[in-house]
N, C-alpha and C positions, 0 to 999 in steps of 0.2 A: 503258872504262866506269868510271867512279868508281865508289868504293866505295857511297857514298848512293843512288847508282841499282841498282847491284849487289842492294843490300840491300832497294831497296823491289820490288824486282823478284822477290826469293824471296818476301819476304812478300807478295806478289799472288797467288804461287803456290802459296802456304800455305791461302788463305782456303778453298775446298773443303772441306778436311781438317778446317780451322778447322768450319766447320757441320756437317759427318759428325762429329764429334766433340764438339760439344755438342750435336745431335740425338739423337747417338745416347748420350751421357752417355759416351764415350770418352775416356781417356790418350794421351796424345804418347807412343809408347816410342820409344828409340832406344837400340845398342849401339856403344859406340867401338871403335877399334881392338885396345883392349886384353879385350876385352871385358865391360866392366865396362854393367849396365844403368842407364838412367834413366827414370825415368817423370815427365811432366809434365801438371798438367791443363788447359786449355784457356788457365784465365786466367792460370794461374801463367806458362804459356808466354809469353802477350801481353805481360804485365806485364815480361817480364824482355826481349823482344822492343823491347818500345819502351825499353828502357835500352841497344840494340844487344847485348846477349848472345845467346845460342840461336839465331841467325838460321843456319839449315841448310835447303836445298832439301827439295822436298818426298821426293826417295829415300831421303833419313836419317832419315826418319820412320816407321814404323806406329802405326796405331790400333788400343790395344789397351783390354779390360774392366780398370777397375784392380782390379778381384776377385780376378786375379793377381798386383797387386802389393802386397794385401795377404797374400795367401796366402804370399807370399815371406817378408813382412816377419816372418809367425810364425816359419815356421821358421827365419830367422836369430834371433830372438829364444830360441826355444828350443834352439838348437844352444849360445849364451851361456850359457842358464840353467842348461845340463846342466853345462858347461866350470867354471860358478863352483860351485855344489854340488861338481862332483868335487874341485875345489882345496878348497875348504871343508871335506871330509871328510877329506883329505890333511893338513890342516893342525889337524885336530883342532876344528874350531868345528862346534858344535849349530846355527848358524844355516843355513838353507837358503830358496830359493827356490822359490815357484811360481807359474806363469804361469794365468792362471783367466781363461775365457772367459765374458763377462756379452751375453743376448740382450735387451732389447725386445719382440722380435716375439712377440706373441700365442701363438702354437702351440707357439713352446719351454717344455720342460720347465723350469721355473726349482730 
């Protein structure tokens, strides 16, 4: 089997996934070997899909809320922000950091 049939053959196998996940406003996640995560959203997937990149069968995939990969992305952000304050305090600089969450939604407290 060529690779071009190979490949159009995952992505036929993809497309399910493809509609459960932007019905359902769903992320591509997937974990490598090494265990390192990725989160991809529907289009970003396609888009890199038709440049031949990210072409993985549909078992390298789950559909996940990307709600947890922002929730991620804080706390690596704040895991940083503590790291540079501490060195910054070490180092004798009054400058510091802080991470401030801003809502929209009606109901929050602003």
């Amino acid at each position: 089997m060529s690779i071009d049939i190979h490949h159009q053959a995952i992505l036929t196998s993809l497309e399910p996934l493809f509609e459960t996940a932007e019905s359902g406003k769903l992320w591509f996640f997937h974990r490598d070997v090494a265990g390192e995560e990725f989160w991809y959203s529907p289009e970003f997937l396609r888009s890199e899909q038709a440049e031949g990149r990210l072409i993985l069968a549909p078992e390298n995939w789950d559909l996940r809320n990307p709600v947890g990969y922002l929730t991620r992305i804080i706390q690596d952000v704040s895991v940083r922000i503590d790291e540079y304050n501490a060195l910054a305090k070490k180092l004798g600089l009054e400058e510091t950091i802080r991470l401030e969450s801003h809502s929209a939604h009606p109901a929050d407290v602003h």
